[in-house]
N, C-alpha and C positions, 0 to 999 in steps of 0.2 A: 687338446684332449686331456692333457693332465687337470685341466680345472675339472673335469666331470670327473675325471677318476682319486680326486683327492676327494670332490664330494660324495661320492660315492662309499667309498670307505670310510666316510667321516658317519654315515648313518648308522645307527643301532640296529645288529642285527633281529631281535625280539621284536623291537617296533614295527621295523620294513616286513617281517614277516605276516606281522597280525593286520597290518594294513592288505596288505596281498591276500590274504585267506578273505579278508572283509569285501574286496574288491573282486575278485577272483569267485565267490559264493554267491555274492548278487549278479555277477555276470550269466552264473550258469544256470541261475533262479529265470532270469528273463530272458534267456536265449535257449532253453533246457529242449524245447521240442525243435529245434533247427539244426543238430548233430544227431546222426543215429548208431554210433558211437566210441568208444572211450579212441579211437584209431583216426575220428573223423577231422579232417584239418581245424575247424572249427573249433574244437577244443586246443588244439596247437594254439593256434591266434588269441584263445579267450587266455591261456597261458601266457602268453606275451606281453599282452596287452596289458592286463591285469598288474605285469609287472612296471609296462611304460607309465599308468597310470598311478602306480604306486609310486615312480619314478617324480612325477608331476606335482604331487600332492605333497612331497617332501621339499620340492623345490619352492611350491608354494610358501610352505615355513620357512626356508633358509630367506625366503625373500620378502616375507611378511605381506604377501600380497594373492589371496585366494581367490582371484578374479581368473588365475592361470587355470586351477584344478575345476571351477566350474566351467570354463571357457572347454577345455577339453571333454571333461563329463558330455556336456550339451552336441559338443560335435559327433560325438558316439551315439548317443539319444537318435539324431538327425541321421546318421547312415544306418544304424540298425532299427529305426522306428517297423519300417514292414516286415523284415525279418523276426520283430517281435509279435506283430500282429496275424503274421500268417509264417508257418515253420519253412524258412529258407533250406528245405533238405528235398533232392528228388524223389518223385514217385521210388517205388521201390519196385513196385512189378512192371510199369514202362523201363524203368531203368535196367534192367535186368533183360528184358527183351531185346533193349538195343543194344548191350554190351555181347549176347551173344546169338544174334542176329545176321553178323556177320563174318565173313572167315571164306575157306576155300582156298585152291590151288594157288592163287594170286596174291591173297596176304602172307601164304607161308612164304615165297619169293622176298615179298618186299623185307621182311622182317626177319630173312638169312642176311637181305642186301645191308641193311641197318646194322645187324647184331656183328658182320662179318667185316664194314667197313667201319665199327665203331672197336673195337676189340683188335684190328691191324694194324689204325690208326695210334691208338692208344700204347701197342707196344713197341709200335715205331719211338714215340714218345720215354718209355720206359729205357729205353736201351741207347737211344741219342742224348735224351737230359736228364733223366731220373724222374724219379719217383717220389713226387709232392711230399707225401705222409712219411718219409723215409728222410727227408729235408731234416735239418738241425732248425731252420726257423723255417714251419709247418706256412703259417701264415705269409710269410712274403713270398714262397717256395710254389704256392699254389695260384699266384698271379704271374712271375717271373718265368715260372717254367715253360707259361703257355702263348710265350712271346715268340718272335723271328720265324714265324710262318706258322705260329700251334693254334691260332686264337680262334679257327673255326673249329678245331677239337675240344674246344672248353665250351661250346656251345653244342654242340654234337653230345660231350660228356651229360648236360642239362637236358637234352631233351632225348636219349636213344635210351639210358637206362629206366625209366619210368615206364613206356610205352613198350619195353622189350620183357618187364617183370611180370606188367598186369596180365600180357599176352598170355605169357607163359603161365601165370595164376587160373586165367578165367581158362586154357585149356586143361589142366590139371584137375578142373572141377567137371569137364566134359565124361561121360562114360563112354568106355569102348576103345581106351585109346592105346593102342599098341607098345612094347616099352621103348622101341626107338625115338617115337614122337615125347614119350613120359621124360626118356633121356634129355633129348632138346632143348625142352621147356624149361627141363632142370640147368641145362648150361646159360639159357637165356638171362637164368633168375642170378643163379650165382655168378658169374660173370657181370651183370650189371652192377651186382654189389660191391665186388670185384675193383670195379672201376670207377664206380663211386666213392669207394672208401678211398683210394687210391689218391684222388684230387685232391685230399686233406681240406675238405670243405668239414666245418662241422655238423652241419646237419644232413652231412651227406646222406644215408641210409633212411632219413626221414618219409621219403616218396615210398619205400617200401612197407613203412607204416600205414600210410595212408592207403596204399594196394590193396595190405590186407585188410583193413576195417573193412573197406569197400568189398571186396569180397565175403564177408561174415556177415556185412548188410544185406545182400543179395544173396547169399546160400540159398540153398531149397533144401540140402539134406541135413543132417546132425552132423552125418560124420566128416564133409568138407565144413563146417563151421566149427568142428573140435579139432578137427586137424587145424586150422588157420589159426585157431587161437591160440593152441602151444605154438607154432610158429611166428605168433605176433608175442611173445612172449620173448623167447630168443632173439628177436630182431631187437627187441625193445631195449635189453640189456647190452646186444654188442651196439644198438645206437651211443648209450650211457659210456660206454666203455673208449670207443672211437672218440667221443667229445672229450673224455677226460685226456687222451694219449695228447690229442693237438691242443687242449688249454695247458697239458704239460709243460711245454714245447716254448711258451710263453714266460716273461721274465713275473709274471704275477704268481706262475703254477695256478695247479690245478684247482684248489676252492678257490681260493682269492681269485681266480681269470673267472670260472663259473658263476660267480657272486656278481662279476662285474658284467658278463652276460648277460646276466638275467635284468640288472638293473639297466643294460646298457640298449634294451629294447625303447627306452626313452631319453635316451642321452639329446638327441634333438630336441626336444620337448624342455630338456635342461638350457639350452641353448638358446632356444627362441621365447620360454619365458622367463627364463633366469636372468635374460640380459635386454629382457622387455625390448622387443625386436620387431615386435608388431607395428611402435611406432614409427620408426623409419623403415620396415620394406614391405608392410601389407599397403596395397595401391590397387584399383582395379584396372588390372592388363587382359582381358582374357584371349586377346590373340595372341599375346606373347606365351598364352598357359599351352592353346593347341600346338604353336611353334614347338613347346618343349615338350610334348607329348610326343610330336613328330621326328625331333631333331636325333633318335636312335636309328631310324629311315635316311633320315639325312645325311646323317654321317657316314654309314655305311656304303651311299652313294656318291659319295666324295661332295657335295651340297654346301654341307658346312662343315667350317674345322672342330677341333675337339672344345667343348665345354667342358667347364667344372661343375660337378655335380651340386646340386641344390644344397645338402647337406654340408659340402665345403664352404660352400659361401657364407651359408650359416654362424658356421665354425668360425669362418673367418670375420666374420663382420662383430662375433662375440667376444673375439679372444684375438684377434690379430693374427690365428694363426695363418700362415701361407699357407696357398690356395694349391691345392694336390689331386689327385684322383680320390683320393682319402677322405673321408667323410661318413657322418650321419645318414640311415637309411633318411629319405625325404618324405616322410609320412604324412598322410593328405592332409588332415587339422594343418598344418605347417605349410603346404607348399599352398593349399588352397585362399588360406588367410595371405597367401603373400600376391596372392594374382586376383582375387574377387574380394579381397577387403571383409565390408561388410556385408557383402552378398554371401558368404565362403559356406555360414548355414545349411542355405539355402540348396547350393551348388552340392554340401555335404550329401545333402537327404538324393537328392538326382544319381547320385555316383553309388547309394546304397540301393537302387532302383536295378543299375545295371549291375552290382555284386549280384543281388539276388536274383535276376536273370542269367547271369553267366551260370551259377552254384545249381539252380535246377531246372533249367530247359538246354545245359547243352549238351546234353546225351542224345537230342534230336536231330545231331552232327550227324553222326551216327546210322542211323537212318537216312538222312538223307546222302552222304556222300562215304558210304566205307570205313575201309580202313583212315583215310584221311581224314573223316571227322573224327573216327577214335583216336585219332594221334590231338587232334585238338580239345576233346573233351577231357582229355587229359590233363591238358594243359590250362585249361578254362575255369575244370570242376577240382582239381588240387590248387590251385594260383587266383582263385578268384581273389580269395583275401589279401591281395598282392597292391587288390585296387586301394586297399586303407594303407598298407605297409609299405609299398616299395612301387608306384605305377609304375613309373620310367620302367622297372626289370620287367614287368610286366609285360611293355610294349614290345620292350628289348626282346623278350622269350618269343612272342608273337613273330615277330618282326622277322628273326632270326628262322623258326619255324618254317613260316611262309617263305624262305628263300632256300632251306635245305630238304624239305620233308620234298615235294615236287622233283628235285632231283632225283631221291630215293624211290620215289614212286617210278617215274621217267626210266629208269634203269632196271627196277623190277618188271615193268611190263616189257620193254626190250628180250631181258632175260627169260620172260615167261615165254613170251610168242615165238623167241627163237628155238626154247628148248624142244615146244609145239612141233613146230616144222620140220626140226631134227626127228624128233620121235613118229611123224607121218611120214619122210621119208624114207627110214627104219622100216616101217610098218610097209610099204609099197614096194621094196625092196625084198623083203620078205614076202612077200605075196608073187611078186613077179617070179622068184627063184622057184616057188613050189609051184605056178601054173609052168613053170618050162620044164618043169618033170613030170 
């Protein structure tokens, strides 16, 4: 990693900058009706991206070889070709229908069971190993801590605050609601931030950005869309804030780690055309690509032992460095070139088919199966862009989901029906005493 971060630093900040504004402004020219807005993931990603690609195009120069920065350009082309043609953003009044479509005695259950075994868990954690963000190295602090029996609470941490915030949002925009319930809502939201921030991830607090845009998208009145907006207003700044404490933490400090952030959104890209890598590991394998689509499944079911992530190998096949957990997000141009060769195009534009399917029809979850689809729309319609950035975490979240959210369910409906029977027995009991007088 130090060869990306000497190169890194070795770049003119005015240059990288005007490159990213040039990159970054054409992005938002042809993608401008597919985010509805400044909150929407979509501009996160075009954010990123913009800087990966600026990442790219500089590596081109260091390497005197601009076959890389159109090679990438073109695979961008190929996944957002229909997002350009037709705006990858959901309806707005379906959308809104299904988000608050649902609800009742049964979701409040699941989503005390959630918030109250996510929030126990978590301070079991706080008081046996500490407290991530509280760590003198923030960064190793928030993988380390969540070893010898924590690793299902770091998945728990990923998926119970997001799903516990919006809850609490979309009831807060309900009328008629009492202030105990107003209370609730309020501990659901702050508490996930709580514990978000707590994990020393840096983008922790991000999913609450996303909440609210989503929320401002879907208003109906003014004054939940003015209230949300100061509230995304404040999230926005303690997001900035939270990033800068944990790039502190780091021996780069806080510009120099954020500088290197921002360019480090392409650091693979450094890697696999910096060190023309395509000629020895793009091959066309594509059952070995579904294997490692699947192999988060697999391992989880003891199937196979642990892999290096894509990213490592990278790393390592560029620089010699040893092979770790450590590594490059494995970003689709890169893993897709390495398992469909010169098909990878092609396979690009395919995998932009199902971003844009995940981003606006899975609020139809929703509708069809409850609360459990809202827990996956969640996860669908903030993570779709995961499918370009990061699949493996993708599946990983998925994966992870489907084997904890069904638990939480399982034990809310127990909880409900038992409380049922308590409360009719109650009720017969009480009847029986006044007919014997």
């Amino acid at each position: 990693m130090d060869d990306f971060v000497a190169f890194a630093l070795g770049i003119e900040f005015s240059e990288a900058l005007f490159v990213f504004i040039f990159i970054f402004s054409l992005s938002i020219f042809l993608l401008r009706k597919s985010f509805y807005n400044i909150a929407d993931p979509f501009v996160y990603f075009i954010v990123f991206n913009s800087f990966a690609i600026t990442t790219t195009f500089f590596t081109s120069i260091h390497t005197n070889n601009f076959k890389s920065i159109l090679d990438l350009v073109f695979f961008n082309l190929c996944f957002f070709s229909l997002s350009i043609i037709y705006p990858a953003k959901p309806n707005k009044l379906k959308l809104s229908r299904a988000l608050y479509s649902f609800g009742g005695a049964k979701t409040d259950v699941f989503m005390g069971v959630l918030a109250g075994t996510t929030i126990f868990s978590t301070l079991i954690l706080w008081v046996f190993v500490g407290v991530p963000i509280l760590a003198d190295d923030i960064t190793n602090a928030k993988v380390t801590m969540y070893q010898n029996g924590f690793g299902f609470l770091r998945y728990l941490q990923m998926i119970a605050p997001p799903i516990l915030s919006l809850f609490g949002m979309l009831e807060l925009t309900r009328r008629k609601l009492n202030n105990n319930r107003k209370i609730l809502m309020m501990i659901y939201i702050i508490a996930s931030a709580f514990i978000s921030i707590s994990s020393g991830s840096k983008s922790s607090l991000i999913y609450l950005v996303f909440n609210i845009g989503l929320i401002i998208y879907i208003g109906d009145t003014k004054y939940d869309i003015l209230m949300y907006k100061k509230f995304l207003k404040i999230v926005f700044v303690l997001s900035i804030i939270v990033l800068l404490v944990i790039l502190s933490s780091t021996n780069e400090g806080a510009i120099q780690g954020a500088a290197l952030r921002f360019l480090g959104s392409g650091d693979i890209y450094f890697f696999w055309y910096g060190f023309d890598l395509s000629s020895t590991l793009s091959s066309f394998k594509p059952l070995e690509f579904i294997i490692y689509l699947v192999s988060p499944l697999l391992g989880m079911l003891g199937v196979v032992g642990y892999e290096y992530p894509i990213g490592a190998i990278v790393m390592h096949e560029a620089t010699n460095y040893p092979l770790s957990s450590f590594g490059p997000n494995a970003q689709l141009p890169v893993l897709l070139s390495m398992f469909f060769a010169s098909y990878s195009y092609i396979v690009s534009g395919l995998f932009g088919i199902i971003f844009y399917l995940l981003r606006t029809r899975s609020y139809k979850l929703i509708n069809k199966f409850g609360v459990f689809g809202f827990c996956f729309f969640i996860i669908f319609h903030f993570s779709a862009l995961n499918v370009f950035t990061d699949l493996n975490y993708l599946v990983s979240l998925t994966v992870s989901s489907f084997l904890l959210i069904p638990i939480f369910l399982f034990l809310s409906i127990v909880l409900f029906y038992s409380s049922a029977s308590l409360k009719s027995k109650d009720i017969y009991i009480t009847t029986s005493s006044l007919d014997s007088h």
